[in-house]
N, C-alpha and C positions, 0 to 999 in steps of 0.2 A: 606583345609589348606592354598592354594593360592588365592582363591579367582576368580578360574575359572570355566566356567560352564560344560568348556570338555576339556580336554588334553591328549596326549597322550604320556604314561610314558613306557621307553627305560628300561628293566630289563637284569642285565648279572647275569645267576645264572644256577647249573648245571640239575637244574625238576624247572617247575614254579606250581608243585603243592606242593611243601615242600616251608615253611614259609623261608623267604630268610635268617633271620637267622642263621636256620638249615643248609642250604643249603650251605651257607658265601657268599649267592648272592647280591647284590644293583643293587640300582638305577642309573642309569647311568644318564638321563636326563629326565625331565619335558616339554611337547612340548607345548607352547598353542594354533601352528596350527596344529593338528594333522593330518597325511594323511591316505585317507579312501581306496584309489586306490586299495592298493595291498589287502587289506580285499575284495572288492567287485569284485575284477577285478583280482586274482593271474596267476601269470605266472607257476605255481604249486598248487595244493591242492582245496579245497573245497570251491568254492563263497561262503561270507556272506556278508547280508548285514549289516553293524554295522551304516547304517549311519540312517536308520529308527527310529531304537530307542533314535538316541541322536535327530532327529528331534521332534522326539512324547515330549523328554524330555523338550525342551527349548518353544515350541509351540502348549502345550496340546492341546488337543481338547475336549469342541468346544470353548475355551477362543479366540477371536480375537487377529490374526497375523501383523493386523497394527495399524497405528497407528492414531488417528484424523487427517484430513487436510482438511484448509478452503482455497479454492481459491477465489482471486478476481480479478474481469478487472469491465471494464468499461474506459470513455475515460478520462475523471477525478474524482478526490478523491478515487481512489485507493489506494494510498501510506499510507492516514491519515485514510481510514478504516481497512487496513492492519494492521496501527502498536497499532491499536485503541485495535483490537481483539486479538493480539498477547497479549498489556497490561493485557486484560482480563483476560485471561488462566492464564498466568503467576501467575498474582493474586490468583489465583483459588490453584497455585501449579503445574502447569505444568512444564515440563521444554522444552520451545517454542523455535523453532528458524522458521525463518522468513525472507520474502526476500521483497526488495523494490528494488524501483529507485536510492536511497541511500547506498544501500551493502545488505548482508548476515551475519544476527543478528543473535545468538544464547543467549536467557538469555541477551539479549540486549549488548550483546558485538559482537562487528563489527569484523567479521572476515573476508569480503572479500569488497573490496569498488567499489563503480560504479554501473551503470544502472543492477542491477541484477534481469531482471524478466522473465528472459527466462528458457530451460529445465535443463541448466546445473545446475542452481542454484537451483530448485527445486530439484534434484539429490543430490546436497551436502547437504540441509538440512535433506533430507530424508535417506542419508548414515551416518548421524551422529549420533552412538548408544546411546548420552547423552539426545537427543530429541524425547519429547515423543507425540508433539503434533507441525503439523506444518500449517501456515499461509503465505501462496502464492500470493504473486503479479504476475497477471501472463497480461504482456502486447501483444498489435497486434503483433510487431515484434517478438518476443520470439515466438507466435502461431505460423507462416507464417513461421521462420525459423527452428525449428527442433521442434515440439509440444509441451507438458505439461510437459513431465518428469517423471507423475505418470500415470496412469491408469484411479483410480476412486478419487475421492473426498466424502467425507460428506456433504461438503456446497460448493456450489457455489454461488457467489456475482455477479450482473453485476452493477455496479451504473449508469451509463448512457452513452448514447451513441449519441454523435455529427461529426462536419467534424474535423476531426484532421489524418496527414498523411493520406492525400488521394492522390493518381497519385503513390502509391508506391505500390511493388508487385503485381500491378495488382488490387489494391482495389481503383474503384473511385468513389462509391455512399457511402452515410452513408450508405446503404441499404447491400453494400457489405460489408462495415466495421463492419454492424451488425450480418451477418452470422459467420465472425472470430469470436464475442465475444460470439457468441452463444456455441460456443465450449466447453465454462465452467458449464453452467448450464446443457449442454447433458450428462459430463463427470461427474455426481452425481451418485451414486452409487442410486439402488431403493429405498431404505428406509431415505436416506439422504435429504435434501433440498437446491431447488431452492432459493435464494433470490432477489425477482429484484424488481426494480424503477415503480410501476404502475403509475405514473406521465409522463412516457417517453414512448413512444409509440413502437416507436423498441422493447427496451426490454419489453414491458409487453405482446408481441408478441411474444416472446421466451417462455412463461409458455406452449403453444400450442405443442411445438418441445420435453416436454421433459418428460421421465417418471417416476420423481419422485415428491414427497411432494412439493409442492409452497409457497412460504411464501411471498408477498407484502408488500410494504412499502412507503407512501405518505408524501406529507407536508399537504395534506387536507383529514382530518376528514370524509367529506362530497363527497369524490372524487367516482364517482358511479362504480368503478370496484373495491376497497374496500369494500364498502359495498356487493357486490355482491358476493364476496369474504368469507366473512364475515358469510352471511347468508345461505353459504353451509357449514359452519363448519370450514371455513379456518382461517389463524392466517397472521395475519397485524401487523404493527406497524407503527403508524403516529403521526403526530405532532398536538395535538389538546390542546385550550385551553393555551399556552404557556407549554404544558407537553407532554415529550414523554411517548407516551400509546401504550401499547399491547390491542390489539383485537382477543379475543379467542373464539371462537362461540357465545355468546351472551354476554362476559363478556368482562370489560376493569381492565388492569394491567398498574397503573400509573407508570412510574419509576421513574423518578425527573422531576425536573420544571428544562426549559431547561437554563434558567438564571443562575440558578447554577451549570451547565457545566461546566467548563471552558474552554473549546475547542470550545464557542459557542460565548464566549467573550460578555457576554450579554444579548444573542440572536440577536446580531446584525450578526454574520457571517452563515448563513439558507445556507448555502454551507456543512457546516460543521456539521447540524443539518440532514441532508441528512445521512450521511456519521453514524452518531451517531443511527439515524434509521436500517441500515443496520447493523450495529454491535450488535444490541439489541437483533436481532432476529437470528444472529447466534451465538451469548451466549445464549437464550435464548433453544434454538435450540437443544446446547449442553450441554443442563444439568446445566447448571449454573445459580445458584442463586439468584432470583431479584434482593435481596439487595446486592449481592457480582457485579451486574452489575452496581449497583447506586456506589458502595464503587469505581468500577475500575473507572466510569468516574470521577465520584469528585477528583481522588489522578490521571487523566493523562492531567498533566499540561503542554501546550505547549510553548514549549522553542527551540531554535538552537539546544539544544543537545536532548532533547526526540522528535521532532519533527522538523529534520532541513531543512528547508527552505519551508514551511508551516507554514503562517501566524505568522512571527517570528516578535514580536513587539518591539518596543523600543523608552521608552518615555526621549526625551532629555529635558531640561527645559522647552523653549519655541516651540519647536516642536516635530513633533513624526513622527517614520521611521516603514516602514512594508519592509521586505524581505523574497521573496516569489517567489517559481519557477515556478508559472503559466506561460506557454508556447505556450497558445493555445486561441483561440477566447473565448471559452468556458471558461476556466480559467482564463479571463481578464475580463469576463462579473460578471463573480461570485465574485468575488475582489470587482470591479466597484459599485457592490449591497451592501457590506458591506462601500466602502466608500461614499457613499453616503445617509447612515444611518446617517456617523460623524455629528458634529457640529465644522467645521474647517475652516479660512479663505482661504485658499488657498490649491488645490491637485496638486502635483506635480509628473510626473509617469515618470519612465526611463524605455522605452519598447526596445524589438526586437523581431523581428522575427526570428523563424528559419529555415534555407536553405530551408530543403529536403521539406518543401511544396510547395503551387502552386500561383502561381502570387496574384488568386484570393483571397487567404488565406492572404499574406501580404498585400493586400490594405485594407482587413476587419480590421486586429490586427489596422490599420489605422485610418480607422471608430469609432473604438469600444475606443480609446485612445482619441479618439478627443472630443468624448462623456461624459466621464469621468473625466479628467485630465483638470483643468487651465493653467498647461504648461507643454510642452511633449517632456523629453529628449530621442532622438533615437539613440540606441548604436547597435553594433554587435557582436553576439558570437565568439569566437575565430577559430572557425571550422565550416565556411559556406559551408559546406556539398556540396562542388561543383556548388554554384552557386557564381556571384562575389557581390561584397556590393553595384554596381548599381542596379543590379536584383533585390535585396532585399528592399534596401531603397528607389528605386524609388516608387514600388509600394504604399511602407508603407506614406510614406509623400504626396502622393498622395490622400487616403484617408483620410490622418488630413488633409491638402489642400479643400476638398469637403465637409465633415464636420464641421469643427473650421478653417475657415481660419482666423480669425483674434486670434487667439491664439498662444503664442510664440512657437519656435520650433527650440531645437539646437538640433544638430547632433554632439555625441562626438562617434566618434567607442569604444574605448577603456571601456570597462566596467568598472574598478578600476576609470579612467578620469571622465568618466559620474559619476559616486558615488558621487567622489571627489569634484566635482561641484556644484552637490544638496546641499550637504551637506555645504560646503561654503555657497551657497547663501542662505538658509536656511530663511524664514521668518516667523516672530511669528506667531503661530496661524496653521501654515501650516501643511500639511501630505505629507510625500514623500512615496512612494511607486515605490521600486526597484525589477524590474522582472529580476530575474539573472541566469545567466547559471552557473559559479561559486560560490557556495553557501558559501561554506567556506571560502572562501579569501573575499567576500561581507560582511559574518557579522562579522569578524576580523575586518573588516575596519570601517564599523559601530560601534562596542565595540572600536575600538583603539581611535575613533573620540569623543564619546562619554564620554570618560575619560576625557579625553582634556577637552571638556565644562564644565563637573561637577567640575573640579577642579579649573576652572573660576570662577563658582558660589562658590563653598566655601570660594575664595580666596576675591572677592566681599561681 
């Protein structure tokens, strides 16, 4: 009559076996957390246990008592396979919540903000009774400092594994860093699956550690531990052809041409075709639909709001801005590879580094920027994690110094300053591409600037 699945109802009445009526008894109260104690446990009268049968009631058996969860790590593209997979369910009819570097999503509404991909936040998705299906960021810090959160998983992701936060907790080879992420693909329940990067060596060396179902995923077709894969009956997904394809014992499952992605921007962004592999085979995994996987990628369009600060583009008249949290070597280099696809007169990049890595780490984001970029603004995060901005920027300019010395190079600390700057000096033809710690107040500021121009050009 309320709408609950158990409560416990307070009767004053003089027999509770005459109809209360008869009796001129009522209900006094309706509890809807009932307590089981004094049934099971009385300080007089007969143990019962009443709490068996409301358990048999809410979790018959043998129906399953939980509920789907995909974890994923890996050292980049975690967040955009995360929220790639979340999209998917959703689609499907779930009602997903989901955790990133970004917050704690439910149904794609933000309920809690910040780096959440540790156990607590896996906790709060997994305590919330409106979620029936969850998708876990789950990063190194988060592992090292209190675990997973859950138990077991269905799927585990690892997308790849490079140097990023190394000299911390005690991890300082990739080699160690790859034992932490190993943790996800161990933590599969037997009959669920492994998902990992047969491209990347570390992880394809985790399918060894682990005892359940493996599913691989390449950018080449032709890659011989796929096929080999393959030819025992196992299920792939790679990039062949310009088409993401499933390989299922001797058969291939086209899903679309990756052009028409648009999280693939063309197929110019193969960072993100990675990431779209990975997600195919754990929808596919879970029961969902070829075509309801082609439906979820074609309608998950990246923007600042479904996808913020991942490859957040924006095309002003005469030039065009990327704002983007790549943070790490690894995520400079895969950037690097899509702008260098462009056809642009000029790349303009505003890097940093951050603190809590290791000398070696900022002279490479150095390297890797001098490589890339025709001119190279260096700014600093607001929160150099204990080291001071000599630490930081000597290394880094020291590597654009070794690489592109003859290439310009200003130093504005202030991140909002450095925007401010590109974006003034701004030349036709040009690409700026802004690595921000601030994701929100950057593309505010990109939108507020942008206004600006456009109403130039109309006014023109």
């Amino acid at each position: 009559m309320i709408g609950l699945d158990i409560c416990g109802i307070d009767v004053m009445t003089t027999d509770i076996a005459i109809p209360l009526n008869e009796a001129r008894g009522a209900v006094l109260e309706v509890n809807a957390a009932p307590g089981f104690r004094m049934h099971i446990s009385p300080t007089y009268g007969l143990p019962r246990n009443v709490a068996e049968p409301v358990i048999d009631m809410l979790f018959p058996h043998p129906k399953p008592a939980r509920i789907p969860i995909v974890a994923v790590t890996g050292t980049n593209g975690k967040t955009t396979t995360t929220r790639l997979i979340a999209h998917m369910v959703k689609h499907k009819g779930y009602q997903v919540g989901y955790t990133t570097t970004d917050g704690i999503y439910v149904q794609d509404k933000l309920l809690e903000k910040g780096d959440t991909t540790g156990s607590y936040s896996a906790e709060f998705v997994l305590k919330d009774p409106t979620v029936n299906f969850a998708v876990l960021e789950c990063a190194r810090g988060g592992l090292l400092r209190s675990g997973l959160g859950f138990e077991q998983c269905d799927v585990g992701i690892v997308t790849n594994v490079s140097s990023d936060h190394l000299g911390l907790r005690d991890i300082h080879t990739v080699e160690e860093l790859a034992k932490v992420k190993a943790v996800i693909p161990k933590s599969v329940r037997k009959d669920g699956y492994a998902i990992l990067n047969a491209d990347d060596d570390l992880v394809y060396a985790m399918a060894q550690e682990v005892k359940c179902n493996v599913a691989f995923f390449s950018m080449d077709e032709e890659n011989p531990r796929i096929l080999k894969h393959i030819a025992k009956g196992g299920l792939a997904a790679v990039f062949e052809n310009g088409y993401i394809s499933l390989f299922k014992n001797s058969y291939k499952i086209r899903i679309d041409r990756v052009a028409d992605i648009p999280l693939t921007f063309g197929g110019k962004a193969r960072f993100n075709i990675e990431n779209i592999l990975a997600a195919t085979l754990a929808g596919y995994v879970s029961h969902i639909d070829v075509e309801d996987i082609k439906t979820a990628f074609r309608t998950f369009i990246p923007s600042p709001s479904k996808t913020p600060g991942r490859m957040n583009l924006f095309k002003f008249p005469e030039f065009e801005v990327l704002v983007d949290y790549a943070h790490n070597v690894g995520g400079l280099k895969s950037i690097g590879d899509y702008i260098n696809a462009l056809e642009v007169n000029k790349k303009v990049g505003i890097v940093a580094a951050v603190g809590d890595r290791r000398k070696e780490d900022f002279y490479e984001m150095g390297c890797v920027a001098g490589e890339v970029f025709d001119e190279i603004i260096v700014r600093l995060d607001a929160d150099l994690r204990g080291k001071t901005a000599e630490e930081i920027t000597g290394p880094l300019l020291e590597g654009l110094e070794d690489t592109a010395p003859a290439k310009p190079v200003h130093v504005i600390p202030s991140e909002m300053s450095a925007i401010a700057y590109a974006l003034e000096h701004a030349e036709a033809g040009s690409f700026i591409a802004i690595f921000t710690e601030e994701i929100e107040e950057s593309v505010k500021m990109v939108e507020s600037f942008k206004v600006i121009q456009d109403r130039k050009v109309m006014i023109e």
